[in-house]
N, C-alpha and C positions, 0 to 999 in steps of 0.2 A: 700094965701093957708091956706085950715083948718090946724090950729097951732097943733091940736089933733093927725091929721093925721100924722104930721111930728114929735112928739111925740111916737108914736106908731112905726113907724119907727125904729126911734132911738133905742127903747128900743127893737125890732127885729136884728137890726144891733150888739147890745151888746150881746144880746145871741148867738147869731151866731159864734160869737168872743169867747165870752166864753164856749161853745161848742169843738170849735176847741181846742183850747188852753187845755180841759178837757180831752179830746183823746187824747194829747201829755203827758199828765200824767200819761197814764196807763204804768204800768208795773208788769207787772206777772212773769216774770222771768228778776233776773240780767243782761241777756246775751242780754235784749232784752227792753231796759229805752224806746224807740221810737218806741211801738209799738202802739198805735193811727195811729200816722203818718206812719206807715209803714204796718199796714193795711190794710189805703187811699189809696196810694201807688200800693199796690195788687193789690187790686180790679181794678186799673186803668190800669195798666200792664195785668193783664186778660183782662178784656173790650179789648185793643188793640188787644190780641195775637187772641183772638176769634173771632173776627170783619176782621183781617190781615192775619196774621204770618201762625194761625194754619191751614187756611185753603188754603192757598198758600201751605205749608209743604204739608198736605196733596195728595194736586196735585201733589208734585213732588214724594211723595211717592208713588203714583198707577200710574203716566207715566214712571218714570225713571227705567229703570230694575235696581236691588239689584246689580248686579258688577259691574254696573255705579257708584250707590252711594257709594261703599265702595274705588271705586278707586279718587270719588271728597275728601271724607274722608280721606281719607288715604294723599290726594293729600295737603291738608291744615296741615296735621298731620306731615306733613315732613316739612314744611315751620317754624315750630312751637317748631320747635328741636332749632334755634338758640336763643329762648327764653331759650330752657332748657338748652342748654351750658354754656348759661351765668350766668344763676342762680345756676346751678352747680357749676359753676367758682366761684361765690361770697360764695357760702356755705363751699369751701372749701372741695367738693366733686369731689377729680379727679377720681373714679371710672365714677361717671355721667357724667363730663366732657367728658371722653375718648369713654362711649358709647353713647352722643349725637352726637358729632362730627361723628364717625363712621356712625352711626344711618343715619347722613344727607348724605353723602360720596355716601354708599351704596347705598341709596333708590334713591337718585336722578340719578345715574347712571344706576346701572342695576334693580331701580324699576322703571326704563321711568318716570324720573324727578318726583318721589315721588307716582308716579299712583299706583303703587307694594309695600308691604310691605317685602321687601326681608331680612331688615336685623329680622326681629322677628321674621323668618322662620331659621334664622343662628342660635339664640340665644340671641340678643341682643335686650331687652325687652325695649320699654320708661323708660325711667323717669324723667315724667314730672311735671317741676317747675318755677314759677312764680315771681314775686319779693315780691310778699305779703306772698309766702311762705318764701322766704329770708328773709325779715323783720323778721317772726316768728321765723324761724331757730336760729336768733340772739336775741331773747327773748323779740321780742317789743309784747305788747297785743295785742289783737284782737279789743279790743271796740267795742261798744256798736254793733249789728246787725243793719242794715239797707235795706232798699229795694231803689234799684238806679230804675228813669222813664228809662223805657223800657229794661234795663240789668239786673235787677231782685237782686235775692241776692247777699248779700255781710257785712262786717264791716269795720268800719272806717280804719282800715291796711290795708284790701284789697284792699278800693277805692283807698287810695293814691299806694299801688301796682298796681292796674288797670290803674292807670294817664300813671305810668314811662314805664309799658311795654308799652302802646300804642306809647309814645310818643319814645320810641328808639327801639323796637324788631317788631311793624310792620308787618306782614309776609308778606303782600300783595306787602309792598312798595319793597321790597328787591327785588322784579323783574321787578323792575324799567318800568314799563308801562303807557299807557297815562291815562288820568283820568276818561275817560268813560272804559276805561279796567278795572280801579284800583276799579271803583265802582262797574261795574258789577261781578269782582269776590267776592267782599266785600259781597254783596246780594248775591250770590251763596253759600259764606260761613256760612252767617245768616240762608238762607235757609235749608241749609244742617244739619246742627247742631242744627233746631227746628225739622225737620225731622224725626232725630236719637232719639227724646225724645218722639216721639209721643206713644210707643209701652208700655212703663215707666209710662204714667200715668194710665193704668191699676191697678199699686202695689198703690196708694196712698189713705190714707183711715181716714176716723177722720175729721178735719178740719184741711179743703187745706193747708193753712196757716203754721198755728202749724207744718204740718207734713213737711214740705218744708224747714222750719226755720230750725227745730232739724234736719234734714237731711244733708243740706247745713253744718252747724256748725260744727258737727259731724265730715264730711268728709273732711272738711277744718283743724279740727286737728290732723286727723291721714294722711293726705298727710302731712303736716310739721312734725310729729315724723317716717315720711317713715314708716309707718306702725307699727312699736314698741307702745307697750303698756306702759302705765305711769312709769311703775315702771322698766324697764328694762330702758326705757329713761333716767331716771336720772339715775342709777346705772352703765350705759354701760361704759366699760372700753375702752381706746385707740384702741385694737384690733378691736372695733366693728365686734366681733364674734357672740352674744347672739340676734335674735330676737324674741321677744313677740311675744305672739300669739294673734291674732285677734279674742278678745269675744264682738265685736258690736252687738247688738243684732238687729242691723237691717238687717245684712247681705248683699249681695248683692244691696242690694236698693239703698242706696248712690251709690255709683261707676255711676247707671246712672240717679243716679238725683243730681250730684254734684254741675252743672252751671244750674238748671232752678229757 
């Protein structure tokens, strides 16, 4: 074989290598050392969602009438309390605790097994929490940002947050069904909840990217200080009487672009 050739090669294989390796360098902002790779990543997660996801969503968004979808919504919503009980329980939040519980009680009884949002109609609003919120609540960091294949955002707390709830809160398993149920509701819930975003990416403006990142982040630290502002957070005394006011200047936008 011309030796030239596999010469040429070689020194094609090394840049390539070091290419990659050069993208894993970039970092522009602290919050965000991996972002070469999490770029990669994007683009890849797009490719799928545009090629898949979004247009599957789609369909069920122009067949499914609207109090279908908000009663499948609502229906995953309710399943999704016993994550927030728990993690209420660990935060040490028996207010949360008392209305998660309630919350499931309620809706699964007289909202026909979560179809009806009855108890938010009572007064008893979510609040909903995670173990990666837990985590934070207890003062572990965030780390570095990252983009997970196919789940999208997140940080190094969250993944390891994202392992334990899968691997113990479940919601799908909790009604103990057989495994072509368990997976067809699993896809109805993915589907539902690409759905809900599709109306959201109207607000998004800048580079995709960027504005996804700082969104996510954003939203992910005022869910763990429940909403308070930095400086009533640390200052809040036992009563937790005093809550911050909310000056994000993103406004509503996060709230529904929290999980894309």
């Amino acid at each position: 074989m011309d030796t030239h050739l596999i010469s040429r090669s070689r020194l094609l294989f090394v840049a390539i290598l070091l290419s990659f390796f050069a993208s894993l360098s970039v970092a522009e902002t602290p919050d965000d050392p991996w972002e070469g790779y999490n770029r990669a990543m994007f683009n890849f997660n797009s490719s799928v969602d545009s090629a898949l996801l979004k247009p599957i969503a789609k369909g069920y968004d122009k067949i499914v009438p609207n109090p279908v979808q908000k009663g499948v919504s609502n229906f995953f919503s309710n399943l999704g309390e016993i994550s927030n009980l728990t993690n209420n329980l660990l935060q040490g939040k028996p207010d949360g605790v008392a209305t998660s519980f309630f919350r499931f009680v309620i809706n699964s009884t007289a909202g026909w097994g979560g179809l009806f949002d009855v108890a938010t109609e009572l007064g008893l609003v979510e609040k909903e929490e995670d173990f990666g919120q837990t985590l934070g609540y207890w003062g572990v960091g965030a780390g570095p940002y990252v983009i997970l294949p196919f789940l999208g955002s997140s940080t190094v707390r969250d993944t390891g947050g994202l392992a334990v709830d899968y691997a113990n809160y479940d919601p799908v398993e909790i009604l103990a069904l057989g495994n072509k149920e368990e997976l067809g509701l699993t896809v109805l819930e993915i589907i539902d909840l690409r759905a809900s975003f599709l109306s959201a990416e109207s607000l998004i403006f800048g580079d995709r990217y960027t504005f996804i990142r700082d969104v996510y982040l954003q939203t992910r630290d005022r869910a763990i200080r429940d909403g308070k502002d930095k400086a009533s957070k640390k200052n809040e005394t036992s009563d937790d009487s005093r809550w911050g006011e909310e000056t994000d200047s993103w406004g509503d936008i996060d709230e529904e672009l929290n999980t894309i």
